[in-house]
C-alpha positions, -999 to 999 in steps of 0.1 A, spaced: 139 530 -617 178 537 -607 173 528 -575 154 494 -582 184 486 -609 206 489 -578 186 468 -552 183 440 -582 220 445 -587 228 440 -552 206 411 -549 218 392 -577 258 400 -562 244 389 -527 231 356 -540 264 353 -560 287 358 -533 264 334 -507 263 302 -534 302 307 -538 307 304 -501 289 275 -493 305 260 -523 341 266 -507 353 285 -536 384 311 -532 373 350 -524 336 343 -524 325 374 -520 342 390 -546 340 365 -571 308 352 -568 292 388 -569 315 395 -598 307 368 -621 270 370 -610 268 408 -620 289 403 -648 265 374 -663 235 396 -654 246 427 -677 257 402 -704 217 389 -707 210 422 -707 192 423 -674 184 459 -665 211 458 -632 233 484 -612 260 487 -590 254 515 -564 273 546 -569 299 548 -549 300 516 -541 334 512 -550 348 535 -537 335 525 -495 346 491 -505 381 504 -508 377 525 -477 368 498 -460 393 470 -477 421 502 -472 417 503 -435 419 464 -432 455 461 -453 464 486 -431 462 469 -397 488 445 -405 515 476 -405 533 475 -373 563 491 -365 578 456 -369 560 448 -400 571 487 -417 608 480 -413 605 451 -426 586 459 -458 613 483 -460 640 467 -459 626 448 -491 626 482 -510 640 471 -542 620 446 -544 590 469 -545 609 488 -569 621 460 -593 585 448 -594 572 483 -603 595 487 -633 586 452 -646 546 460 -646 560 493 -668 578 472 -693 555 448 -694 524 472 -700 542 479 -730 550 445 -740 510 438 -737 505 466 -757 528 457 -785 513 422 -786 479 434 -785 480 464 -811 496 435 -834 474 410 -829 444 430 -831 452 463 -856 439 484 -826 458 519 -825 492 519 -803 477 545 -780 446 522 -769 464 493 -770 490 508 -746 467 525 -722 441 490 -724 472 471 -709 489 498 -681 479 483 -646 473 520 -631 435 510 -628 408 515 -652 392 548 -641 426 564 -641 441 545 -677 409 552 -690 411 592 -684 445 594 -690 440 574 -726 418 600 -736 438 625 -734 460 609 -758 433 600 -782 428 563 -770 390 547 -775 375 548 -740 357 520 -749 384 494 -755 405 509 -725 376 501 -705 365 471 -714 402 455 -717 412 469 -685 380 455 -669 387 422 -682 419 421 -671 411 427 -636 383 401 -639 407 373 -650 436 379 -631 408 378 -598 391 349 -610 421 328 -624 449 338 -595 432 325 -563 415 297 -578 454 282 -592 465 292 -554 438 270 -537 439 241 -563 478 241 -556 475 243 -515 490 275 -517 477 296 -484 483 306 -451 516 306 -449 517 343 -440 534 347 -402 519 385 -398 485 393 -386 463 427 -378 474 451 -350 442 443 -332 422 415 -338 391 427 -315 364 443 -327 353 483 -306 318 495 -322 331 533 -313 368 527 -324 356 512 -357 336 541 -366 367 565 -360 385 543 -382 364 544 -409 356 578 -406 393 592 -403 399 562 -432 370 583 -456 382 619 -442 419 605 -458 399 593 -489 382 622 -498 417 643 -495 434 627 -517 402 622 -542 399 661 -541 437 665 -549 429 639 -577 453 613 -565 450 582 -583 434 556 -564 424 574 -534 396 561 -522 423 531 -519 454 551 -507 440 575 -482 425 555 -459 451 529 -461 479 559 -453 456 565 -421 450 534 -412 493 522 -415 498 553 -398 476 545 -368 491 511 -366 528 520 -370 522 549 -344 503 514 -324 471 532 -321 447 505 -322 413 515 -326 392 483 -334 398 452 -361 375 449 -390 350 426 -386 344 395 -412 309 406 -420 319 439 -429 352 430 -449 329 403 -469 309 433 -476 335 454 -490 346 427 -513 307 424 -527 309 458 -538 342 457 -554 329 427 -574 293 444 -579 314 472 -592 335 457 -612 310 433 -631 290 464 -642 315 473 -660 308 444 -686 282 462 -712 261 432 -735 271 455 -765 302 459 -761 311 426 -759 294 411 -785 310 435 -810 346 427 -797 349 392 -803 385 390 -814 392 423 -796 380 405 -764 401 372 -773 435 387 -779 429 406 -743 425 371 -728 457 356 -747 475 388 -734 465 389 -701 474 353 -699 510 362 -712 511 388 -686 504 368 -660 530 338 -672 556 363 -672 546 378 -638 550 346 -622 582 339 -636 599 370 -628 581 366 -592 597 336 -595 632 349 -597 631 379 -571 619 358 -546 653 334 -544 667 369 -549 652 385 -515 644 353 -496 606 359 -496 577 328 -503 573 327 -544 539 331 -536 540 361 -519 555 374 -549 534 362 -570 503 384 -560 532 415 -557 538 414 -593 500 400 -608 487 425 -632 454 427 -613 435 459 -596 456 468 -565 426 461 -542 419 427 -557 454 410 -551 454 430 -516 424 414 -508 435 379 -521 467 379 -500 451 387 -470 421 357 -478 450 333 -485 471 352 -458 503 354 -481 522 381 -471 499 409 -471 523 439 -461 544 432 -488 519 426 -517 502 454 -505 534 478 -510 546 465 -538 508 473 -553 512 506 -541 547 515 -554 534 498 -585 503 521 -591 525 554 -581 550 550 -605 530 534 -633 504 562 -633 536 591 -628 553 579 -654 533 565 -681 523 603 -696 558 613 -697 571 581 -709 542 579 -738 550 614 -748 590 606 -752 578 572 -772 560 594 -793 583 619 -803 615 594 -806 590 577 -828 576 604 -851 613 617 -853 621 583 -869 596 579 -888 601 617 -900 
C-alpha cells in the first residue's frame, strides 16, 4: 500500500512539475511538484513522497552548487566574508523577531514560536524544539510553510521583475562523463552519509557539496550534472516538501497558519531590505543578495540562484554560514534568553 502511495505521489509531482514547464513558470520542477503534492495531501488523497527522497535530491542539488567553486570563484567568495557573516547574524535576529511577532499575534508559547521561525531547516528546528518543550506540530507545519512561500513567492517576483541571468560564473565542467558522474555522486553520498552519521545538520546537503567544492577548487573535473537529472532532484525536494502539508493540521490552524504567512511575509520584506543595504556596502548585484539573506530552506534558494543564474557561489555560502551558525547557536542562545528571563521575572 506504501509503495503504491509513493508511485501515486511521484506521479502527481511528475505531472506537476511537466504542466509548470510548459507553462514557462520559474523553477518548474520544484514548484510545480510542490504545490501539486501539497494540494494532493490537502484533499486528503492517500499520497507519499519516497523515503529518502530528500535526502538524494540534496546529494544531487549538493554536487551541482558545488561545480561553480573554482579556485577563482573560492577566493572570491572569500573575500566577501563579512558579508556571509553579517547576513548570518541578521537571520539570528530576525528568527527572533518572527518569533516575538508570532507568539503575540497568535498566544502560541515563546519556545514554539521561536523554534517555528529559526531558518536552520525543519528536521533539525523541529528536533532541537523538542527538546525545549516546543509543539512538534506547529514547528513543523510553520517551518514547512515558510519554505513553501519563500520558494513559491521569491522566483516568481524575480521573473515578473526581469531579474535573471546576470550571474558571470558558471560550472567547472559543463560536459557530461557517464563514469565521472557516477564517482561524483558516489564520493558526493560517501561525504553525505559522514556527516549524517556524525549528526551534522544538513548533511545530506553539506557533505556532498564539501566534496564536490573540493574537487572543483583542487580542478578535478569529473563530469557536469546533466539537466534531466538536476530537474529530478528538484522534483523530490518539492515531492518532499509538500508531504509535509497534513489535511488536519491545517484545517485546525487557521489563524495559527495566517499569522505564519503575515510573518514570513515580514521576514522576507526585511530580508530584502537589509540585502538591499549590504549590497551597495560590498559592491555585489542586490539580487544576488537577496536569495543570500531569504529565509527559505538552504537548498531551495541554492537552487533558485543557479535557475536564475544570480550569483550562485555566493548565495550558496552565505546559506551555508547561515545554517552553521544558526543551528550552533540557537541552543546556547535560547538557554541564556531563558535564564536572563526567569531571573527577571524572579
Amino acid at each position: 500500500m506504501k509503495h503504491k502511495q509513493i508511485l501515486t505521489g511521484l506521479a502527481i509531482c511528475a505531472t506537476g512539475g511537466g504542466l509548470f514547464s510548459v507553462l514557462h513558470a520559474p523553477l518548474p520542477w520544484m514548484i510545480g511538484p510542490l504545490l501539486a503534492m501539497a494540494c494532493a495531501k490537502f484533499f486528503g488523497a492517500h499520497v507519499a513522497s519516497p523515503k529518502g527522497g530528500r535526502a538524494i535530491g540534496q546529494v544531487i542539488i549538493g554536487c551541482a552548487l558545488g561545480l561553480y567553486f573554482t579556485p577563482v570563484v573560492a577566493l572570491e567568495v572569500a573575500a566577501h566574508w563579512y558579508l556571509l557573516i553579517a547576513a548570518a547574524v541578521f537571520a539570528v535576529l530576525l528568527a527572533y523577531a518572527s518569533g516575538w511577532f508570532l507568539s503575540r499575534s497568535t498566544g502560541l508559547d515563546g519556545t514554539t514560536a521561536l523554534f517555528a521561525s529559526v531558518p536552520g531547516g525543519a528536521a533539525e528546528m523541529t528536533i532541537l524544539g523538542e527538546r525545549f518543550g516546543a509543539r512538534s506540530d506547529r514547528v513543523v507545519l510553520a517551518q514547512s510553510l515558510r519554505v513553501m512561500i519563500v520558494v513559491v513567492l521569491v522566483p516568481v517576483l524575480f521573473t515578473w521583475l526581469g531579474v535573471h541571468g546576470a550571474d558571470p560564473y558558471s560550472p567547472a565542467r559543463l560536459d557530461v562523463n557517464v563514469a565521472g558522474l557516477l564517482a561524483l555522486l558516489a564520493m558526493a553520498a560517501a561525504g553525505g552519509a559522514l556527516l549524517a552519521k556524525a549528526g551534522v545538520p544538513n548533511a545530506w546537503m553539506l557533505g556532498p557539496l564539501a566534496v564536490a567544492i573540493a574537487l572543483t577548487v583542487d580542478e578535478v573535473g569529473l563530469s557536469a550534472i546533466p539537466v534531466w537529472l538536476s530537474n529530478a532532484a528538484q522534483l523530490l525536494l518539492g515531492c518532499a516538501l509538500g508531504s509535509n502539508f497534513e489535511s488536519a493540521s491545517l484545517r485546525t490552524a487557521s489563524r495559527f497558519i495566517v499569522m505564519v504567512c503575515i510573518s514570513v511575509a515580514l521576514a522576507i520584506l526585511m530580508s530584502a531590505l537589509f540585502a538591499w543595504g549590504i549590497a551597495l556596502a560590498g559592491a555585489v548585484p542586490t539580487s544576488t543578495m537577496v536569495l543570500a539573506t531569504a529565509p527559505g530552506g538552504m537548498a531551495e534558494m541554492c537552487v533558485t540562484a543557479k535557475v536564475l543564474q544570480l550569483g550562485v557561489p555566493l548565495v550558496t555560502a552565505a546559506h551555508v554560514a547561515r545554517v552553521l551558525i544558526v543551528v550552533t547557536t540557537t541552543a546556547p542562545v535560547f538557554r541564556i534568553a531563558k535564564r536572563i528571563r526567569s531571573a527577571f521575572s524572579g
